[in-house]
C-alpha positions in Angstrom: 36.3 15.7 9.7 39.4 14.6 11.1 40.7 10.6 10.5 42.7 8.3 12.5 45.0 7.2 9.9 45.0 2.9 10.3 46.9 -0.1 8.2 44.9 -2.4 6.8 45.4 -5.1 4.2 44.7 -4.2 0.3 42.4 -6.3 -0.4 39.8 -5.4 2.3 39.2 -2.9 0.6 38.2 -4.1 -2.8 41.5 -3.9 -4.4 42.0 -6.7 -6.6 45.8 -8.0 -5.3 45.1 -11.2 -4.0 46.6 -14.7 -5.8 43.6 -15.2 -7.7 43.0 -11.9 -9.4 40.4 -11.1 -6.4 39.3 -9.2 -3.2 38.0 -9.7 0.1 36.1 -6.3 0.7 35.2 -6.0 4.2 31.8 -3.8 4.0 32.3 -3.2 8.1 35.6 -1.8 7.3 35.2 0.1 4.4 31.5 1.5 4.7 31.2 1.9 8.7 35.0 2.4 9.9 36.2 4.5 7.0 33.9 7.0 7.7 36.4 7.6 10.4 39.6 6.0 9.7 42.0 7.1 6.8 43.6 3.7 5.1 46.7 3.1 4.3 46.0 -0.3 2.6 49.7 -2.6 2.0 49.7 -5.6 0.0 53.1 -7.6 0.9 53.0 -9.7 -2.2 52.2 -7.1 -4.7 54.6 -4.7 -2.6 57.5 -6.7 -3.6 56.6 -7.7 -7.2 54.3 -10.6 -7.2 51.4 -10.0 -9.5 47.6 -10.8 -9.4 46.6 -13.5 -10.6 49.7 -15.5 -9.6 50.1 -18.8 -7.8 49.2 -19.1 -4.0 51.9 -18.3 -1.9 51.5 -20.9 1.7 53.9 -21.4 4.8 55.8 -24.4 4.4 58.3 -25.8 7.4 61.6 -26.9 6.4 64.2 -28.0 8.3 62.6 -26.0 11.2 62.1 -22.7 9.4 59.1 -21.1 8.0 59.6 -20.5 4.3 57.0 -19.3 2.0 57.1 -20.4 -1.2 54.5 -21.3 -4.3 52.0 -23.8 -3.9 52.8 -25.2 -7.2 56.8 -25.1 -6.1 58.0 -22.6 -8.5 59.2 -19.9 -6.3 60.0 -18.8 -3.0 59.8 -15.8 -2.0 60.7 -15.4 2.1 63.9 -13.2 2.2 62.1 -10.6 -0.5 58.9 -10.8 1.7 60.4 -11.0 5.4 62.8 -7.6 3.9 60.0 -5.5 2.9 57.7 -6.8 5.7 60.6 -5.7 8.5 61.3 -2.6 6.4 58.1 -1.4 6.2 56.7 -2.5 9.8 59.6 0.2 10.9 57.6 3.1 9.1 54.3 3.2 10.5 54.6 4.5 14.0 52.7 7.3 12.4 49.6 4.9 12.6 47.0 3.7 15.2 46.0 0.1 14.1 46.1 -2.0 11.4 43.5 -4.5 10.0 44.7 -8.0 8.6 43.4 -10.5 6.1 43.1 -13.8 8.3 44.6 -16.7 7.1 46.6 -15.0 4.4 50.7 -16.5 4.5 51.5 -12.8 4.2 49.0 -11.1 6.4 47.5 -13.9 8.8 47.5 -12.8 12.2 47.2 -16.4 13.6 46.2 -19.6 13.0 47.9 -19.7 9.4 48.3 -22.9 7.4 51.4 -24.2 7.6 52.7 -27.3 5.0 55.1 -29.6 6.0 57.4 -31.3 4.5 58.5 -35.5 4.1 61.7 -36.6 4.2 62.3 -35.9 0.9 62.2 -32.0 1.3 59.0 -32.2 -0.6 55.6 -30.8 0.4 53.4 -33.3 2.0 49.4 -33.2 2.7 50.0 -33.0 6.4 49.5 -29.2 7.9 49.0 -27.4 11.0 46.8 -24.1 11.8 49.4 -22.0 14.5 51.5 -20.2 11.7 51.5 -16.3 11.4 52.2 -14.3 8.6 55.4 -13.0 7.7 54.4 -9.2 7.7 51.5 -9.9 10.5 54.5 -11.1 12.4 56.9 -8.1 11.3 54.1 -5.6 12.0 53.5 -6.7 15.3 56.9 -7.3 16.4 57.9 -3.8 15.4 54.9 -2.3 16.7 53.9 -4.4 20.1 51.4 -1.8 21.3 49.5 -1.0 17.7 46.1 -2.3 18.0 46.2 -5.2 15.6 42.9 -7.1 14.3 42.4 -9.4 11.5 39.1 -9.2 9.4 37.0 -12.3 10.7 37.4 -11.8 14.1 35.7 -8.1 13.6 32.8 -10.2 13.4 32.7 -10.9 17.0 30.7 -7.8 18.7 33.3 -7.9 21.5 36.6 -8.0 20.0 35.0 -5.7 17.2 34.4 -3.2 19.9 37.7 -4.0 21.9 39.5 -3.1 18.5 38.0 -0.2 17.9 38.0 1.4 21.2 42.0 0.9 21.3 42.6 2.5 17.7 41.1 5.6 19.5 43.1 5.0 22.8 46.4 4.5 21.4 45.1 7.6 18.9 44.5 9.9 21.6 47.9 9.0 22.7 49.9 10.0 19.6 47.9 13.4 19.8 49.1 14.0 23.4 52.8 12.9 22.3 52.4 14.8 19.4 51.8 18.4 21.2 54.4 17.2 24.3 53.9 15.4 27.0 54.8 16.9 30.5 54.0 15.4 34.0 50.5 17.2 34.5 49.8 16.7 30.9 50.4 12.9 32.0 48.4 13.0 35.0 44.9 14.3 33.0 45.7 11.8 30.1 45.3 9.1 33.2 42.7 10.7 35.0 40.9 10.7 31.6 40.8 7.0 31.2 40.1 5.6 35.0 37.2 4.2 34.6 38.1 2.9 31.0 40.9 1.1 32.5 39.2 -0.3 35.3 37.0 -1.5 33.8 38.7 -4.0 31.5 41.4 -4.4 34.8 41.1 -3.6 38.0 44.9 -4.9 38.6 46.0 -2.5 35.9 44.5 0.2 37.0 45.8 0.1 40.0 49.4 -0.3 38.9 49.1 2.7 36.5 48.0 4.8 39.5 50.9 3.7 41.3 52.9 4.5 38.5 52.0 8.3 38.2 52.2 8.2 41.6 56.0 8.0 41.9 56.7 10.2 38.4 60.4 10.9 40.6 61.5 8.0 40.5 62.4 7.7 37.0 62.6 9.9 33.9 59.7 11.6 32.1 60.1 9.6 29.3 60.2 6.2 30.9 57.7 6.7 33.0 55.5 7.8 29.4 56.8 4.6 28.5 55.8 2.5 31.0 52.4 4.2 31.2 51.3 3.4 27.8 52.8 -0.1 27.7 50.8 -0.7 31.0 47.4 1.0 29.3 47.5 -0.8 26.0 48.3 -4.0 28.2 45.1 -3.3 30.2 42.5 -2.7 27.4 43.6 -5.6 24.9 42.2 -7.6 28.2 38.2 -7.4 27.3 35.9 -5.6 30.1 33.4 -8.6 31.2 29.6 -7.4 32.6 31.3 -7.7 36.0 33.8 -5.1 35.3 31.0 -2.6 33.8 29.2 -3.4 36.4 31.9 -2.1 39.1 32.4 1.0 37.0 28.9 1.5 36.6 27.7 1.6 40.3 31.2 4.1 41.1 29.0 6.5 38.3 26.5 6.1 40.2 28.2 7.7 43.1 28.2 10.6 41.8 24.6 11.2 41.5 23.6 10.7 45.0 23.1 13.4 46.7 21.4 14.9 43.3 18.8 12.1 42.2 15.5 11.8 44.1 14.8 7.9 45.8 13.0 7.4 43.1 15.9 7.8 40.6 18.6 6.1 42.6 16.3 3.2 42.5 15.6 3.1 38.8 19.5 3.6 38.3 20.4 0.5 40.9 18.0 -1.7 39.3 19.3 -0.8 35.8 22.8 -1.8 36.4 22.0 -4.9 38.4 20.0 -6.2 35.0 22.4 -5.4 32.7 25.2 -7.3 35.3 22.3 -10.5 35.3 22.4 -10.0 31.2 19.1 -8.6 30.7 19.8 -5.3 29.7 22.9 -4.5 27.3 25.8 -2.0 28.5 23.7 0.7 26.1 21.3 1.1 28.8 22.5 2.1 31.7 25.1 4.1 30.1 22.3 6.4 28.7 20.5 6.7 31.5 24.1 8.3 33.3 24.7 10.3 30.6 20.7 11.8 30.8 21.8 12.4 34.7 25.0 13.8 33.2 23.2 16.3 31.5 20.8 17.1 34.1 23.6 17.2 36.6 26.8 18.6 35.3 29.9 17.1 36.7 33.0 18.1 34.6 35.4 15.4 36.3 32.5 12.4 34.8 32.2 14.2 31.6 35.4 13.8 30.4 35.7 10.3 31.5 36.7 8.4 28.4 35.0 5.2 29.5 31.4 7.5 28.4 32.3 7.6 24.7 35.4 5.6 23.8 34.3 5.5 20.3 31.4 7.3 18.8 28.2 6.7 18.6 27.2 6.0 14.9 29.0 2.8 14.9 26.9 1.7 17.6 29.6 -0.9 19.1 28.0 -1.4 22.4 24.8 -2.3 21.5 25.3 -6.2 21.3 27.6 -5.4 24.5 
């Protein structure tokens, strides 16, 4: 089986590279994901010489710059890690995501620990959670439209799901660039993710449609450019049960003249108690995709909004 080839930190996956001779193996990552992405894993600080154990490396301010150095003081090692984090950011447009290790001075995606300083130029006990990491903040600055997660916030069901179902988007993305895009190969991509995409934002979606609809106005290329800036811009914004909900009952449209009064019903009052929050997304979707098969509709089939991500990792149960 085919893998989307994803970044993630070394020591989510039980290698022992972190400053204390140690791991953090993420069992969600390695057990459930792996089973359909392909790792690359990076450690910064072993990349660029550091060994494990070895003192813990923190974010210290000094004189209005962000230097990382030892905690005990005996080294510092920002211009080796800040070259090898830009350096290597620059060589993976050939993946679609990356996982961080929160917190980490290297990989921290936010909300990193950073030290200050008295006015001696010595560390003090004063410090400040809204630092990044040097290579989290390489990676993403090289790559602002890679899918970029940390570890503990895959915890959350939502963002968990939001993740995942972008690593497939911006995936299916690189496939279509990949075999050449054209103008009508451009069009189906869109018309492809519609309901996806409105669904997290009806604004977006709405721009993007304006967007392929004026494909003259500019060059092929920028208008590819503008289209997957504008998509991955729309799905890092998280669909709510308002905007299922909207998507949901345009499905439904598609049924009507084929479902019996009896079945309309059932499929009304489904989708109205998963938008109150008494049924999770899970449930109405099924019962459109039993329709689906009863009542082939080629246009609804290929709608990526129906399976953005599959099934076995069960992602929109807790939706």
């Amino acid at each position: 089986m085919y893998k989307i080839k994803v970044g993630i930190s070394a020591c989510l996956l039980g290698q022992e590279v972190r400053f204390d001779g140690g791991h953090k193996r993420s069992s969600f990552c390695e057990r459930d994901l792996g089973v359909h992405f392909e790792y690359q894993p990076i450690c910064p600080e072993m990349a660029i010489g550091l060994g494990s154990p070895r003192a813990a490396i923190r974010l210290v301010k000094r004189q209005g710059s962000i230097r990382a150095e030892a905690s005990n003081g005996s080294f510092d090692v920002t211009d080796a890690l800040t070259a090898f984090s830009e350096r290597q950011a620059r060589q993976l447009d050939h993946i679609a995501g990356y996982i961080l290790c929160a917190k980490s001075p290297s990989c921290g995606m936010e909300r990193v620990r950073i030290y200050s300083t008295n006015k001696s130029g010595a560390n003090s006990e004063g410090s400040a959670k809204e630092g990044i990491g040097l290579f989290a903040k390489a990676l993403m600055e090289a790559n602002p439209l890679l899918p970029v997660e940390e570890d503990g916030r895959l915890c959350d069901p939502i963002l968990r799901e939001n993740f995942v179902l972008r690593v497939f988007a911006y995936h299916d993305w690189q496939q279509l660039c990949a075999s050449g895009i054209s103008k009508a190969s451009l069009i189906a991509f869109h018309s492809r993710y519609k309901y996806l995409v409105f669904s997290h934002a009806p604004s977006h979606y709405q721009a993007l449609g304006r967007l392929l609809g004026n494909l003259h106005q500019q060059t092929l290329s920028q208008s590819a450019d503008a289209y997957i800036k504008g998509l991955m811009t729309a799905l890092k914004l998280r669909a709510n049960r308002r905007g299922h909900a909207n998507v949901l009952m345009h499905l439904q449209g598609y049924f009507k003249r084929v479902l019996t009064p009896a079945q309309k019903q059932e499929l009304a009052d489904t989708i109205d108690k998963y938008r109150t929050g008494i049924f999770p997304l899970l449930v109405p979707l099924t019962l459109i995709r039993h329709y689906l098969r009863e009542y082939p509709n080629t246009y609804l089939a290929e709608q990526v909004y129906l399976n953005p991500h599959p099934d076995t990792l069960k992602l929109r149960y807790g939706l």
